[in-house]
VOBA-1610 file (N, C-alpha, C; in pm, whole numbers, padded with zeros to 5 digits, always signed):
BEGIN
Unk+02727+01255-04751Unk+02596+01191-04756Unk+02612+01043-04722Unk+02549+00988-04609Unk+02528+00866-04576Unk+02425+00792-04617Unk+02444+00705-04717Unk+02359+00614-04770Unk+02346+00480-04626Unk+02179+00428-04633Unk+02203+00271-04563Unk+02181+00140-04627Unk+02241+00026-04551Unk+02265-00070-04654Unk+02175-00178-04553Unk+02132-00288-04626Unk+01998-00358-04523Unk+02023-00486-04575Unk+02140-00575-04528Unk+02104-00746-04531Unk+02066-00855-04458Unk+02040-00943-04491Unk+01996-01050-04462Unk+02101-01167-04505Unk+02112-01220-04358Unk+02222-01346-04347Unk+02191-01431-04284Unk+02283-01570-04377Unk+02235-01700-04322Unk+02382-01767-04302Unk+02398-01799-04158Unk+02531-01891-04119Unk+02532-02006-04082Unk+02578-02107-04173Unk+02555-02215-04150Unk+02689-02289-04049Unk+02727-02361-03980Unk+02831-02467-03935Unk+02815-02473-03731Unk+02917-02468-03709Unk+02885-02472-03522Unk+02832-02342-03508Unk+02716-02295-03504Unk+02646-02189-03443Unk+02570-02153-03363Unk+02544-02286-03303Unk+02429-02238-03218Unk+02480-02353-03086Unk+02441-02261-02957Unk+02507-02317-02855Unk+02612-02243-02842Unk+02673-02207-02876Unk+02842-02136-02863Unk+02853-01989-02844Unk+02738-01931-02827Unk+02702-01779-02813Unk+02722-01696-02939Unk+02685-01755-03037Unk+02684-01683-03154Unk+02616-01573-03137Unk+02538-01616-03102Unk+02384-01501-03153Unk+02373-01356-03069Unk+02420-01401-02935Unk+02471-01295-02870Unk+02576-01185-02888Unk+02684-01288-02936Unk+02818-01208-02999Unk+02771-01133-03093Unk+02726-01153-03172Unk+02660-01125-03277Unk+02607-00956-03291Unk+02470-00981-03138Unk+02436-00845-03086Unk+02565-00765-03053Unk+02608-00824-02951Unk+02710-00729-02943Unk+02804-00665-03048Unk+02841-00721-03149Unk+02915-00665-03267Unk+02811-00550-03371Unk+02679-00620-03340Unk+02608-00503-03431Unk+02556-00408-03319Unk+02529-00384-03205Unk+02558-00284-03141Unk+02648-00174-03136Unk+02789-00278-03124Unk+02883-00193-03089Unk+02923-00081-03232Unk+02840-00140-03354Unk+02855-00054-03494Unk+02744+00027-03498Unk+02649+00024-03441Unk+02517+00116-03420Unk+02458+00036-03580Unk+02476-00088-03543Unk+02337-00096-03659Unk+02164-00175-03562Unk+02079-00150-03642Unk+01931-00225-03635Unk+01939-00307-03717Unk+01884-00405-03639Unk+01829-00545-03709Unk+01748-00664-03594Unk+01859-00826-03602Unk+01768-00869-03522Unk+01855-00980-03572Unk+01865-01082-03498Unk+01921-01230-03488Unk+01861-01336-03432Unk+01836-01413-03506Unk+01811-01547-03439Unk+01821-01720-03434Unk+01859-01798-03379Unk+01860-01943-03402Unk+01760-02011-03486Unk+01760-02073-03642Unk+01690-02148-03750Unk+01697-02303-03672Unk+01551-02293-03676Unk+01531-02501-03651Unk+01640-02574-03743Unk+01691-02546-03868Unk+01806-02610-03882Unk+01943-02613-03907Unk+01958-02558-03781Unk+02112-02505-03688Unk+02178-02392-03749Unk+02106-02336-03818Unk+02160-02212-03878Unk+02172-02067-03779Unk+02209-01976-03821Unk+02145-01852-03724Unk+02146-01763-03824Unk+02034-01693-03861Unk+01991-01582-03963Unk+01951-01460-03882Unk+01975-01328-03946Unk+02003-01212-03905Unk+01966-01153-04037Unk+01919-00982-03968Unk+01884-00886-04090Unk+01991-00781-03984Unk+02059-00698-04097Unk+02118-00591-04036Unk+02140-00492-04121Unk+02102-00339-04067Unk+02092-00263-04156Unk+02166-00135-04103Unk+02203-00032-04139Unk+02337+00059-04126Unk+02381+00143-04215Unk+02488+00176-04191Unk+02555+00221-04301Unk+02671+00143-04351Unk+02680+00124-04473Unk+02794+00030-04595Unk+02863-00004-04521Unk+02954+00090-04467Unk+03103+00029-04397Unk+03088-00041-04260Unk+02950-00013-04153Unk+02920-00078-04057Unk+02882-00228-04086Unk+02771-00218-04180Unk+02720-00338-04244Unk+02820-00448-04252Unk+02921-00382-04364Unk+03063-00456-04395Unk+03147-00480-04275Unk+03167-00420-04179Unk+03234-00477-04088Unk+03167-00575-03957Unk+03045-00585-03985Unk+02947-00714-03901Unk+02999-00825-04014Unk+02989-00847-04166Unk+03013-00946-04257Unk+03114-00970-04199Unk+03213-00915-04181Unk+03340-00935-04165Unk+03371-01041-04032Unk+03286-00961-03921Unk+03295-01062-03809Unk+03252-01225-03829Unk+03121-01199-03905Unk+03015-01301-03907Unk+03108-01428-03962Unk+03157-01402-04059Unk+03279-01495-04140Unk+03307-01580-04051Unk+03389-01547-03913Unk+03473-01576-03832Unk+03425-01599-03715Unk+03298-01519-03646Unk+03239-01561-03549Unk+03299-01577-03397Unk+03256-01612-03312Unk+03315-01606-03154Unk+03398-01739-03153Unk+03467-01740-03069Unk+03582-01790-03014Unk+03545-01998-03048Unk+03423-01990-02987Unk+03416-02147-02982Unk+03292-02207-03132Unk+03235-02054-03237Unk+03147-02132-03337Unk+03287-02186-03450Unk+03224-02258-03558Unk+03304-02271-03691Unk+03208-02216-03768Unk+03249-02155-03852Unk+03165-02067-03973Unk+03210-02153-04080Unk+03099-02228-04106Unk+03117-02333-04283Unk+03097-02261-04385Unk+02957-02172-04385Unk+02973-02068-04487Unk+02831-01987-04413Unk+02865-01841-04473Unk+02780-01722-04456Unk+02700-01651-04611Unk+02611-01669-04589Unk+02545-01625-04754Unk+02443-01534-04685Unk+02470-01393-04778Unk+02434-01262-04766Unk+02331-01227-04868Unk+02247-01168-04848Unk+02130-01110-04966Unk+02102-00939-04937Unk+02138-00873-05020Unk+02047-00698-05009Unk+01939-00737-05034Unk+01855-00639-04902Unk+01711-00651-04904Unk+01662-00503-04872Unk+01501-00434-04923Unk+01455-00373-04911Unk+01364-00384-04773Unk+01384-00343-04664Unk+01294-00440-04533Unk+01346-00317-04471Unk+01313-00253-04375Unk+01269-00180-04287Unk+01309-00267-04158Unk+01443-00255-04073Unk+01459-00254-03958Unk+01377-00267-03853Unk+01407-00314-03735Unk+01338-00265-03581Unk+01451-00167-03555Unk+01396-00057-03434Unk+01445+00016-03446Unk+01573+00008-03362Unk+01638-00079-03312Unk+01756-00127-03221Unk+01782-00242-03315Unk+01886-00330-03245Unk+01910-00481-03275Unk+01874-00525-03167Unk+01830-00650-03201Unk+01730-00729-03094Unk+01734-00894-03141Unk+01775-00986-03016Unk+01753-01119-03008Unk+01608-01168-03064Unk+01587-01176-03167Unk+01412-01321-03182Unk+01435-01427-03153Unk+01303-01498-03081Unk+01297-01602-03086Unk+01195-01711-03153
//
């Protein structure tokens, strides 16, 4: 039985400009989760992603660490009750 798990994240440090947000898609793609990412007016990039536990957990995992040229200062995670889009998808 596959339970799904649905958070909401906020990354604060070099994130934006550096292809975070893209990488990003691509990592929650490549786990088959729904959600959605996007650049915060103050330089943050927040994301909802929802899945299953161990997919979920292995986007956290990336997010930590991020693409080649962001710095990840810190990542703060919340479980939320929210209903997905039905892909992952760039907002703007």
């Amino acid at each position: 039985m596959s339970s799904t798990r649905t958070v909401r994240g906020s990354v604060s440090g070099r994130v934006q400009g550096v292809a975070y947000r893209m990488s990003l898609l691509q990592e929650a793609n490549a786990l088959n989760l729904a959600g959605w990412v996007r650049n915060s007016a103050d330089g943050r990039v927040l994301f909802l992603a929802s899945g299953t536990p161990e997919s979920v957990e292995a986007l956290l995992e990336w997010a930590r660490r991020g693409p080649a040229l962001a710095r990840v200062d810190s990542l703060t995670v919340k479980d939320v009750e929210e209903a997905p889009p039905a892909t992952f998808e760039v907002r703007f």
